[in-house]
C-alpha positions as CSV (number, residue, x, y, z in Angstrom):
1,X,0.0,0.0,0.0
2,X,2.9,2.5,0.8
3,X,4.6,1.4,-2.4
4,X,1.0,1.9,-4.7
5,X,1.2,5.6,-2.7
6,X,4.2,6.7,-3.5
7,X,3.6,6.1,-7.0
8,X,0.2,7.8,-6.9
9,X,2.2,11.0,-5.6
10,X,4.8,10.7,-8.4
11,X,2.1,10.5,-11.0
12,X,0.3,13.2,-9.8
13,X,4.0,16.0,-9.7
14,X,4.7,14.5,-12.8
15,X,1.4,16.2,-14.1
16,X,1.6,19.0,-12.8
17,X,5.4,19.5,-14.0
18,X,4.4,18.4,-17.7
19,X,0.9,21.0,-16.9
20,X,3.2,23.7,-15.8
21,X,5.7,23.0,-18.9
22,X,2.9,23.9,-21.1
23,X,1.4,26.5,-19.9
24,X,4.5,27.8,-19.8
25,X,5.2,27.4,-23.2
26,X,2.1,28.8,-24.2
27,X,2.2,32.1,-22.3
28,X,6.1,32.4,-22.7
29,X,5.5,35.8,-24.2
30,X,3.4,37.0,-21.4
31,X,5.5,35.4,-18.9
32,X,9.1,36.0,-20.5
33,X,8.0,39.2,-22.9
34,X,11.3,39.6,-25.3
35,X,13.2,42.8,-25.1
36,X,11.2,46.0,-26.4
37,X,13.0,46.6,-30.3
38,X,12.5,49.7,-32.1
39,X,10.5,47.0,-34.8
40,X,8.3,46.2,-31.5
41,X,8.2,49.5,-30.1
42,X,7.1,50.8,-33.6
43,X,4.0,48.2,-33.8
44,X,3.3,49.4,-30.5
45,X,3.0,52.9,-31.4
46,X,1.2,51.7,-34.4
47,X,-1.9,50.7,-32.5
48,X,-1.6,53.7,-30.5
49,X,-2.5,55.7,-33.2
50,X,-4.7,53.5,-34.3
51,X,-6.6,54.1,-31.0
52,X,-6.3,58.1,-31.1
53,X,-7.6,58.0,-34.3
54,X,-10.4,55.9,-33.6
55,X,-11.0,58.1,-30.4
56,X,-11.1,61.7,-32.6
57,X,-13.8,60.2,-35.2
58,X,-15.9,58.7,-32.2
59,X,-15.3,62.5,-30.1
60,X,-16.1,64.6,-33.5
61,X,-19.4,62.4,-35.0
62,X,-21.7,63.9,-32.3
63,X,-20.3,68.0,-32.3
64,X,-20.0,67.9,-36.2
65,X,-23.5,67.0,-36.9
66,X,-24.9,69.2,-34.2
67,X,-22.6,72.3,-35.6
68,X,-24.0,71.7,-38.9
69,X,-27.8,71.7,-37.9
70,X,-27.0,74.6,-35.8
71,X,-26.3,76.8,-38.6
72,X,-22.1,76.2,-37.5
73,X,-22.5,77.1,-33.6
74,X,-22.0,74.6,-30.6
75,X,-22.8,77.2,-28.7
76,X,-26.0,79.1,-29.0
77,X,-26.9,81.9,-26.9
78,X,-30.2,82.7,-26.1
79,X,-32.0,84.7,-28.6
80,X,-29.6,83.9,-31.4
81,X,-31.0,80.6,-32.6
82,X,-35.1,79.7,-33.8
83,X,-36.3,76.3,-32.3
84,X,-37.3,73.9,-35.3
85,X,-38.3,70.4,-35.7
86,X,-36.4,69.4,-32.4
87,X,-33.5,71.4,-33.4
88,X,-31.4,75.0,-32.0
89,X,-31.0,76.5,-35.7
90,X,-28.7,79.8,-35.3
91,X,-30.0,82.8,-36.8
92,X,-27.3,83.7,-39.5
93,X,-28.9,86.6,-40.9
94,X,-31.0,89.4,-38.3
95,X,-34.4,90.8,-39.4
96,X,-33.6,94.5,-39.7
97,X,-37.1,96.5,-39.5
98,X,-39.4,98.1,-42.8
99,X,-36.7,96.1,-45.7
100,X,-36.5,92.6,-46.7
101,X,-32.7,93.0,-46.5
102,X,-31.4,91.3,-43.6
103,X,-28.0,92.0,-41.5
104,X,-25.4,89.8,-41.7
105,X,-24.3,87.4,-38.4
106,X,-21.2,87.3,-39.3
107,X,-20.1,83.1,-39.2
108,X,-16.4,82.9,-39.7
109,X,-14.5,79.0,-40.6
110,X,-12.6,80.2,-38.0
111,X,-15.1,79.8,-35.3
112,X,-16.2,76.7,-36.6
113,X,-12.8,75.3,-36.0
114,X,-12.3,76.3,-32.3
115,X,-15.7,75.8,-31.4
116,X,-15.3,72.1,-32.6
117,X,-11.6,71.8,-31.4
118,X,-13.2,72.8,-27.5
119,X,-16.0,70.1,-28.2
120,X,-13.7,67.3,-29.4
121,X,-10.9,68.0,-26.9
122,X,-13.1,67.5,-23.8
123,X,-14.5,63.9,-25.1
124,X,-11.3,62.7,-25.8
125,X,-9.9,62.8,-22.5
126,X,-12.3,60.4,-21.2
127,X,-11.5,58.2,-24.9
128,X,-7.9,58.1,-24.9
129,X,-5.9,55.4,-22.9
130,X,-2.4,55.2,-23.9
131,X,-0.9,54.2,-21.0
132,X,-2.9,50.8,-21.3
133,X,-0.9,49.4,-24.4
134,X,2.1,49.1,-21.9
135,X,0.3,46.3,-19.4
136,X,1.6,43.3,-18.8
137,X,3.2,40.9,-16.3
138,X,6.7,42.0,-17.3
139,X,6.8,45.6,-18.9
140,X,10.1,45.8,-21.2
141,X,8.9,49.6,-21.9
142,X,7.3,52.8,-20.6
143,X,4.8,55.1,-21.9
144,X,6.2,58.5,-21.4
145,X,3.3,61.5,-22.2
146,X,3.7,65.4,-22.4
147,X,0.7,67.2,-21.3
148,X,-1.7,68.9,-22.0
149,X,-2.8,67.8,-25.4
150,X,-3.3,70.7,-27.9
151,X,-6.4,69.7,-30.5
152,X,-6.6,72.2,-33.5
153,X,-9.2,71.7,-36.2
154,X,-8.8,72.9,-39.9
155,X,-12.2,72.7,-42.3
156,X,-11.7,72.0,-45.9
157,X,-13.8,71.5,-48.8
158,X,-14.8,68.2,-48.4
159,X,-13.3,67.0,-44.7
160,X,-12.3,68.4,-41.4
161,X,-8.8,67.5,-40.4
162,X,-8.5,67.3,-36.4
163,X,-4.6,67.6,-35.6
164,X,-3.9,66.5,-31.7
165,X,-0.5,67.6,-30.5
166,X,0.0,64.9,-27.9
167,X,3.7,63.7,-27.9
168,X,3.4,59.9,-26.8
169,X,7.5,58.0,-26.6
170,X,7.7,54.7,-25.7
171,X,11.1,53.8,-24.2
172,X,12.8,50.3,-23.5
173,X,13.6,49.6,-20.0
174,X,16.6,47.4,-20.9
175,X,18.2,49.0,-24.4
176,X,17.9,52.7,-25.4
177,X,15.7,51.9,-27.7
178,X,13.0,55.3,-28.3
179,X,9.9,55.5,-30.4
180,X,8.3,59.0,-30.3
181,X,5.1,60.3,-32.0
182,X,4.6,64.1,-31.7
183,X,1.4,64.4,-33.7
184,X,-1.5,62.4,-34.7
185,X,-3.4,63.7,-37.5
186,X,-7.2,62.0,-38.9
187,X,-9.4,63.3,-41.2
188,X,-12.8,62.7,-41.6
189,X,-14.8,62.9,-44.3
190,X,-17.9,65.2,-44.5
191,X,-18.6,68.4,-46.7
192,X,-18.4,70.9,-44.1
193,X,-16.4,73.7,-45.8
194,X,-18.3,73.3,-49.2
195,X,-21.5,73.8,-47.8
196,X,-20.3,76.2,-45.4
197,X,-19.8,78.3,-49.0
198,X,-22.8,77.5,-50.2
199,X,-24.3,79.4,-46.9
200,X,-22.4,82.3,-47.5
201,X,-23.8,82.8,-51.4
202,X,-27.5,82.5,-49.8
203,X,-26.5,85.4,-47.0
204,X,-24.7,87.5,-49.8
205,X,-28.4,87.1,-52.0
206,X,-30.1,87.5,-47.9
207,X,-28.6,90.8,-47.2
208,X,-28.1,92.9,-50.6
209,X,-31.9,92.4,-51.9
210,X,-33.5,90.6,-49.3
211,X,-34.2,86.8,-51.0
212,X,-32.4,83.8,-52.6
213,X,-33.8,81.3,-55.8
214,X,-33.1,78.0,-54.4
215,X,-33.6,77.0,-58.3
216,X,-31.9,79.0,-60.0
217,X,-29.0,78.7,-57.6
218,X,-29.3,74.5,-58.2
219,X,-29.6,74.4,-62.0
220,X,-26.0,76.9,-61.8
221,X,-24.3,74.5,-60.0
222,X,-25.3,71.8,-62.3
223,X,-27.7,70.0,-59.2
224,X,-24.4,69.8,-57.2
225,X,-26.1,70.7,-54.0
226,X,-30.0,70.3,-53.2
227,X,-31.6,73.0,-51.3
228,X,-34.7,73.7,-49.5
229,X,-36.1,76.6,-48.3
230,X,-39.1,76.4,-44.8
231,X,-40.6,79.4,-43.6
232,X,-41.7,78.7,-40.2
233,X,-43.5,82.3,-40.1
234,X,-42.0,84.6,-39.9
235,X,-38.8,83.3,-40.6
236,X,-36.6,81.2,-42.9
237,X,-35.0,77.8,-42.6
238,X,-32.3,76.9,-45.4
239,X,-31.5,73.1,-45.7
240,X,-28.4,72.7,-47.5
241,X,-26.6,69.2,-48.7
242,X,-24.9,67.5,-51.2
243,X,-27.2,66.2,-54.0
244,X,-25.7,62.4,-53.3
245,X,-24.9,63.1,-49.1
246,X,-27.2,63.1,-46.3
247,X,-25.2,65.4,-44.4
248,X,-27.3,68.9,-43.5
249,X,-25.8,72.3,-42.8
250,X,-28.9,74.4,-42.1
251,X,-29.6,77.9,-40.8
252,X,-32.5,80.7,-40.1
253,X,-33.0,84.0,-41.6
254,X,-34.6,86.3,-39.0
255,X,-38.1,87.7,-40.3
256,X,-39.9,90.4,-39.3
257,X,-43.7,90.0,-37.9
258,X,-46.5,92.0,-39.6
């Protein structure tokens, strides 16, 4: 019986030596993680911007459609905006009394960019997790950051580039190996800036004679842009988009009440 025992308990370390061996074998890179390269180090960073990127389209889908059916304000101050179909649309254009001309808001790109820089910039703090992608249960590098992270926004024709300033180096703990990343710029594709200028051809029209063809304006432009004109009394609602896109830039033209 002591004999039949003993080889029980020799059985039983021998499988949990072979069980250790494997797991050991499987996990080796968790376990023994190889030296951080500059090829690693550059994968690394890689999927780091991979992640920022992904963070600035998810931050900047929700403030660049609301800009845009806001008539190109975040912000809207009370008595600056008419409430329509669920939706704060700025006043662009302000009813001036006894002529159909109206006076001008003035909307510069300029405060587009800064209002949607602000907007972006405070949901990607809670987005981005770079020190995450340096876990593990032997870290062969560190995450080194330089704060604050500077968000600037530029509008073009037919995109709005986000540019984040947020210098991320990754630095081997046993080499001097150094992977740095200053910037991370991401596009993202919607019409912002074109319709934007087709806005400011409809004030021009607004505030020299007092009214704007929709029509006429659509036939020039060879059906480029579709256009629709509400007039929630007494005011005016333009609906602007590209003949082929679903996203709206739209704003109000202040009336006056008879």
């Amino acid at each position: 019986m002591n004999k039949r025992g003993q080889v029980t308990v020799f059985v039983i370390l021998g499988i949990v030596v072979v069980a250790l061996i494997v797991l050991l074998l499987a996990f080796r890179k968790e376990i023994i993680p190889t030296s951080a390269t500059t090829e690693n180090l550059n994968g690394i960073m890689d999927d780091i911007r991979d992640h920022i990127s992904d963070c600035i389209k998810e931050s900047a889908e929700g403030p660049l459609e609301r800009i845009a059916l806001q008539g190109g304000y975040l912000s809207v101050p009370a008595g600056s905006y008419r409430l329509w179909n669920d939706n704060t649309v700025s006043f662009l254009c302000y009813n001036q009394q006894n002529t159909e001309r109206c006076m001008n808001r003035l909307l510069t790109r300029e405060k587009m960019e800064e209002e949607l820089s602000e907007a972006v910039k405070q949901e990607l703090a809670s987005c981005i997790d770079v020190q995450s992608f340096s876990s593990g249960i032997i870290k062969t590098f560190e995450v080194v950051l330089s704060q604050p992270m500077k968000l600037t926004t530029s509008i073009m024709k037919d995109q709005v580039v986000f540019n984040l300033n947020y210098p991320v180096t990754l630095k081997s703990k046993s080499s001097d190996n150094v992977v740095t990343e200053k910037e991370f710029s991401v596009p993202v594709e919607v019409p912002l800036g074109e319709l934007y200028e087709v806005a400011l051809d409809i004030l021009d029209a607004e505030t020299s004679i007092g009214r704007f063809d929709t029509l006429t304006y659509m036939l020039a432009k060879m059906s480029r842009y579709t256009l629709y004109l509400h007039k929630p009394y007494p005011d005016k609602i333009y609906q602007i988009q590209m003949r082929d896109g679903d996203y709206i830039f739209q704003f109000a033209v202040e009336g006056e009440p008879s």
